[in-house]
DSSP file (Angstrom, degrees, kcal/mol; ACC not computed):
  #  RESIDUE AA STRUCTURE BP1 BP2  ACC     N-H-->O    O-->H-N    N-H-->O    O-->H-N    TCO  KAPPA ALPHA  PHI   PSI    X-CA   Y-CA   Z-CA
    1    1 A X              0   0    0      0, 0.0     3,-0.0     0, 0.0     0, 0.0   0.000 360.0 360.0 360.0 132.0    0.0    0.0    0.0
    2    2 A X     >  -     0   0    0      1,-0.1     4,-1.5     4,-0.0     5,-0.1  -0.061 360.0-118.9 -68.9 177.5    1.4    3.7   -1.0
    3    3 A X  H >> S+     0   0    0      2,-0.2     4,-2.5     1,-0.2     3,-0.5   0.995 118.4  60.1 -60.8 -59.6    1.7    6.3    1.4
    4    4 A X  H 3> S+     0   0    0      1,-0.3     4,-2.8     2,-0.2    -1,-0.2   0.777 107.2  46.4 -41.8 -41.5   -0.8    8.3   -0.8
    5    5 A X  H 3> S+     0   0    0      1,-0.2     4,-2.7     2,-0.2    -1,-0.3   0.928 114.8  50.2 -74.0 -35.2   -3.7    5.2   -0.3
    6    6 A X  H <X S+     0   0    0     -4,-1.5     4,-2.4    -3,-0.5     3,-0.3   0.974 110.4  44.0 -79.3 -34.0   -3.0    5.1    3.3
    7    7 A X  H  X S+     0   0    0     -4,-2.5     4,-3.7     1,-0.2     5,-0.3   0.920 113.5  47.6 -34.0 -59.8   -3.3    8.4    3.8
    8    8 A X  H  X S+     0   0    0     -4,-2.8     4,-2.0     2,-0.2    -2,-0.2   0.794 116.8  53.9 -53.0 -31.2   -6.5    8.7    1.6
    9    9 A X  H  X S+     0   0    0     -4,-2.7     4,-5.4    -3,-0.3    -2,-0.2   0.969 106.2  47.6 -52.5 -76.1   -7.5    5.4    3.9
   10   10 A X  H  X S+     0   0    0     -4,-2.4     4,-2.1    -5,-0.3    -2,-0.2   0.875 114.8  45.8 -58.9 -56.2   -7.0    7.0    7.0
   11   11 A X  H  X S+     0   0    0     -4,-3.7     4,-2.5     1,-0.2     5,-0.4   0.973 111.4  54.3 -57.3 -52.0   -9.1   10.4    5.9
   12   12 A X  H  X S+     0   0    0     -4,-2.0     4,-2.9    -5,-0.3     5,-0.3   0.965 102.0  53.0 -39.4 -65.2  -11.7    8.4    4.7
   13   13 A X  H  X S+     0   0    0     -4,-5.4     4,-3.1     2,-0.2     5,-0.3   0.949 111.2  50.5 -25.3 -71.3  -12.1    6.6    7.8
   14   14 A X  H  X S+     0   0    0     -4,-2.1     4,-3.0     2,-0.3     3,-0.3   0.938 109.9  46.6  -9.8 -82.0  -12.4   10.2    9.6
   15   15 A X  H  < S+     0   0    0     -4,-2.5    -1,-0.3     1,-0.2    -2,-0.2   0.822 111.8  53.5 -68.6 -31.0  -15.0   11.4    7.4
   16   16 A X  H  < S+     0   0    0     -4,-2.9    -2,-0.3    -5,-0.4    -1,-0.2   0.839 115.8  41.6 -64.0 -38.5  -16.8    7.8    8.0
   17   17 A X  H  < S+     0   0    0     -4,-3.1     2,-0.4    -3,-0.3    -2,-0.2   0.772 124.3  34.4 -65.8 -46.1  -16.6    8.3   11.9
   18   18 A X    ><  -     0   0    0     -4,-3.0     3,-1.1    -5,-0.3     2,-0.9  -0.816  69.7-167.1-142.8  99.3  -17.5   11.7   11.9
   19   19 A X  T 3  S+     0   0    0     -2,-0.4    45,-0.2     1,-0.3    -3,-0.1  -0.663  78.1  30.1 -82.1 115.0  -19.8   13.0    9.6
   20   20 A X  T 3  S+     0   0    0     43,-1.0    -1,-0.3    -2,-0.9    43,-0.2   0.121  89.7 146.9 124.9 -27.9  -20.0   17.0    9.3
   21   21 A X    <   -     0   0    0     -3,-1.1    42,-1.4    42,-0.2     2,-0.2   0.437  38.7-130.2 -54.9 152.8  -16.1   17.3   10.4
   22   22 A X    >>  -     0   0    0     40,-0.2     4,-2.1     1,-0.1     3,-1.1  -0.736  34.5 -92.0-114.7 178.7  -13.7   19.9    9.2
   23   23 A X  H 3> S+     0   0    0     38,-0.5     4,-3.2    -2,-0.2     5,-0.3   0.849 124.8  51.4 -50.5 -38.2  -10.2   20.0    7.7
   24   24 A X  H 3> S+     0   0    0      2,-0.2     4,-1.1     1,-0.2     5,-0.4   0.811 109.9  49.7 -77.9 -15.5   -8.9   20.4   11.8
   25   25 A X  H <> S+     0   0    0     -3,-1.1     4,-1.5     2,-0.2    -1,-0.2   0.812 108.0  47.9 -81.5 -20.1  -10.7   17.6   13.0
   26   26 A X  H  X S+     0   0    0     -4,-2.1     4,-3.2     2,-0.2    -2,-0.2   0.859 113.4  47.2 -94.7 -31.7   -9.7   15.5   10.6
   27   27 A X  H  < S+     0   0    0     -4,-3.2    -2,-0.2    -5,-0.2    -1,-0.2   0.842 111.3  57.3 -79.2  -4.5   -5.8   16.6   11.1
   28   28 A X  H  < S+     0   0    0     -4,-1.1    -2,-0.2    -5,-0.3    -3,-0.1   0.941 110.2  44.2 -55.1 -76.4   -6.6   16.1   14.8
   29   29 A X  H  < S+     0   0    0     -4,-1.5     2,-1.1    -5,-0.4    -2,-0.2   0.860 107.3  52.8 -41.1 -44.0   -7.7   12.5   14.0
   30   30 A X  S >< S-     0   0    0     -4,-3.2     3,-2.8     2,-0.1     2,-0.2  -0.639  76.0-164.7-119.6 129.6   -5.2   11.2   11.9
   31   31 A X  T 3  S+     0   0    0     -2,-1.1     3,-0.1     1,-0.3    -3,-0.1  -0.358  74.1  57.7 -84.3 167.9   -1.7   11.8   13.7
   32   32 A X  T 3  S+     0   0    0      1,-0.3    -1,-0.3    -2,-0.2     2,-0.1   0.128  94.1 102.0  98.2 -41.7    1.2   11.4   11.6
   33   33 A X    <   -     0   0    0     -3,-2.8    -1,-0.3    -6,-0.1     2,-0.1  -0.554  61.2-136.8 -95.7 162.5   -0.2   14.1    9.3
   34   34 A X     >  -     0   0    0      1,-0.2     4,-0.7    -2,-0.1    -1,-0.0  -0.341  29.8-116.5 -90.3-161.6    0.3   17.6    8.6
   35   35 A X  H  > S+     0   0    0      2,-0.2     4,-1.2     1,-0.1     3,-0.5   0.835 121.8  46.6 -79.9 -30.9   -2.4   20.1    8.0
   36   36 A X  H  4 S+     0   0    0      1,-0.2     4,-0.3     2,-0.2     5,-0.1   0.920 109.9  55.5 -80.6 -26.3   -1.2   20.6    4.3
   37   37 A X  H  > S+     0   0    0      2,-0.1     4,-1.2     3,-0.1     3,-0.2   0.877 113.5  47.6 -47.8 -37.5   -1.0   16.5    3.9
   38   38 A X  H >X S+     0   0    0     -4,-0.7     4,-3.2    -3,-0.5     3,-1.3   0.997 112.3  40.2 -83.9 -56.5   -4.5   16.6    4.9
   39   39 A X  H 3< S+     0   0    0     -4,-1.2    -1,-0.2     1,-0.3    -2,-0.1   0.185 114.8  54.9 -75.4   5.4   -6.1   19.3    2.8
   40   40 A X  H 3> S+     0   0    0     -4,-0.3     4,-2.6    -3,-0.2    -1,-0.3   0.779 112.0  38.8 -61.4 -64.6   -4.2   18.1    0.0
   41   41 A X  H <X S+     0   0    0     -3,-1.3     4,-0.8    -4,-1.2    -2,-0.3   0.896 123.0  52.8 -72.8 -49.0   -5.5   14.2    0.2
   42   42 A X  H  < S+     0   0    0     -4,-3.2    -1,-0.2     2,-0.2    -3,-0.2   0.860 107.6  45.0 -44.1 -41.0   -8.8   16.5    1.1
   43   43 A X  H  > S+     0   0    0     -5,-0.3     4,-2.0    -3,-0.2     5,-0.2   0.971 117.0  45.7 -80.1 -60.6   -8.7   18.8   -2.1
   44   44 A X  H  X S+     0   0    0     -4,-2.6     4,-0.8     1,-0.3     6,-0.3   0.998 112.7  51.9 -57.2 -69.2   -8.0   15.5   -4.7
   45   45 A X  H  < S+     0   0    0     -4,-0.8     6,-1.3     2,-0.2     3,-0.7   0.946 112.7  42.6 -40.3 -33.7  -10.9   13.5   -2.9
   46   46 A X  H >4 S+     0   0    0      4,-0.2     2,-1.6     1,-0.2     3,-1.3   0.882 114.0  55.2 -92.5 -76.9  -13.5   16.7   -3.5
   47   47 A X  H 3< S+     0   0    0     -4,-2.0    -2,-0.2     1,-0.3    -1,-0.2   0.329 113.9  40.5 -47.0   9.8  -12.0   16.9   -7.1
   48   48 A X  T 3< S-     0   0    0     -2,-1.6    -1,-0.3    -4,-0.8     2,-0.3  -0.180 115.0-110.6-139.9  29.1  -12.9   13.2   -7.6
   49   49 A X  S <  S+     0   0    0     -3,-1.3    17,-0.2     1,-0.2    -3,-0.2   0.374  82.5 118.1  57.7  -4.6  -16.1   13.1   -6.1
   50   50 A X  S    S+     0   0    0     -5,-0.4    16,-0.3    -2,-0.3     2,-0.2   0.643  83.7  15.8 -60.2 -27.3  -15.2   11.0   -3.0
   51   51 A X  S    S-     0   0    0     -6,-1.3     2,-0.4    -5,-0.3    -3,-0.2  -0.942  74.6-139.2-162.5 149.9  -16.0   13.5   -0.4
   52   52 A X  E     -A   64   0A   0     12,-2.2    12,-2.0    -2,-0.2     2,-0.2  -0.893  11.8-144.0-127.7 162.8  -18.0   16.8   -0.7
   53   53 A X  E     -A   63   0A   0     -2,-0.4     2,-0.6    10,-0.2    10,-0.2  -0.629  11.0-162.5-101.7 164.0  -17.1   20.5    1.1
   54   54 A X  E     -A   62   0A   0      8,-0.6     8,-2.6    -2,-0.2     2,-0.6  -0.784  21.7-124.5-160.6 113.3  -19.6   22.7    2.2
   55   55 A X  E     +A   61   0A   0     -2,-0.6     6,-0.2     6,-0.2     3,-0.1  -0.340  30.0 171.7 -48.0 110.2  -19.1   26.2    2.9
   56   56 A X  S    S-     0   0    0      4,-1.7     2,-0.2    -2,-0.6    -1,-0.1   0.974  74.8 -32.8 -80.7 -59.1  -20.2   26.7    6.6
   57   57 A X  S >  S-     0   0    0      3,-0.1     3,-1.3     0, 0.0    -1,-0.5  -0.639  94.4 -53.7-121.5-173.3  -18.8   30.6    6.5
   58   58 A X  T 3  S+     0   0    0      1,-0.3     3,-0.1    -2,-0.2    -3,-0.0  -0.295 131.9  11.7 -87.6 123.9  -15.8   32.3    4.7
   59   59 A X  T 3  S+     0   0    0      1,-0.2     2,-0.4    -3,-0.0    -1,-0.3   0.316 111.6  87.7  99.5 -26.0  -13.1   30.3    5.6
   60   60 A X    <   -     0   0    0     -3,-1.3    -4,-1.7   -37,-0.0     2,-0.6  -0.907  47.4-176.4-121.1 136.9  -14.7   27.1    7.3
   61   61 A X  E     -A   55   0A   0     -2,-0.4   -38,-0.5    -6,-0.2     2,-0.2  -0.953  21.6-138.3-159.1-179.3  -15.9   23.9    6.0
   62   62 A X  E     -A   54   0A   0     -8,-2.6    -8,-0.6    -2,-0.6     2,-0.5  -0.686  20.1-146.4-107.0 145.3  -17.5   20.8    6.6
   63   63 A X  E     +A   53   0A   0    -42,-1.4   -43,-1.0    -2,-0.2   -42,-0.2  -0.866  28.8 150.3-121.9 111.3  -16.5   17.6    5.2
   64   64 A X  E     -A   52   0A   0    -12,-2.0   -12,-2.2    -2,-0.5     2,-0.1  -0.390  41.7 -93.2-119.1-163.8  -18.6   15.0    4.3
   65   65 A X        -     0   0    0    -14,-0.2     2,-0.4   -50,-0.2   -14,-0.2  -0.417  47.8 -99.8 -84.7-175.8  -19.4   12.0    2.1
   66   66 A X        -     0   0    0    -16,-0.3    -1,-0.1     1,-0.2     3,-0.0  -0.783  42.8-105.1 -66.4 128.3  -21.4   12.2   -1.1
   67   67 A X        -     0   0    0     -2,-0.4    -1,-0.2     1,-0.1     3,-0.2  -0.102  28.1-116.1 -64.7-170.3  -24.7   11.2   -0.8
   68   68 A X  S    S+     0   0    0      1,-0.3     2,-0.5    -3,-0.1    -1,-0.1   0.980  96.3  15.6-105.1 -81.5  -25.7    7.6   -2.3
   69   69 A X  S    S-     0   0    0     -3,-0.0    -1,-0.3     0, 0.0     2,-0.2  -0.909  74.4-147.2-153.3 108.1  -28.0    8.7   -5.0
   70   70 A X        -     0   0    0     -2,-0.5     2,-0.0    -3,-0.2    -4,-0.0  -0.512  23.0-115.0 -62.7 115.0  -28.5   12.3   -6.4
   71   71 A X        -     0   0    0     -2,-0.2    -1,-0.1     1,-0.2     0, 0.0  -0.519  27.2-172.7 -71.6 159.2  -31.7   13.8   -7.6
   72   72 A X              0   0    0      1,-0.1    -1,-0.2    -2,-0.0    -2,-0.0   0.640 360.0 360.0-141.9 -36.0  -31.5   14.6  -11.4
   73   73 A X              0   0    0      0, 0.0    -1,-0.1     0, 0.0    -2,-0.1   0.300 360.0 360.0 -36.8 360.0  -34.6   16.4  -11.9
């Protein structure tokens, strides 16, 4: 397993545990990382659809999963 997967592993987990979390809770959670490892692994996961952001205010956001099934209408 690369670094990169375990990392991605390890955030995933995070965001599976704790639904609603932000970028400091999740470098709280996985030790070993920095804040720019996380919000990296964070940025590529929201550009690939794995996880979504959600502006709370300027400056803050919540990280969750994607829901299962999207309305299209």
């Amino acid at each position: 397993m690369t670094l990169s997967s375990t990392n991605t592993k390890q955030i995933l987990e995070v965001i599976a545990r704790s639904p609603g979390c932000n970028l400091e809770d999740i470098v709280f959670e996985c030790l070993g990382l920095t804040w720019n490892q996380v919000f990296l692994e964070v940025d590529r996961l929201s550009r690939e659809g794995q996880v979504c952001l959600t502006q709370q205010r300027p400056g803050y956001y919540i990280v969750t999963q994607p829901t299962a099934s999207k309305d299209l209408s």
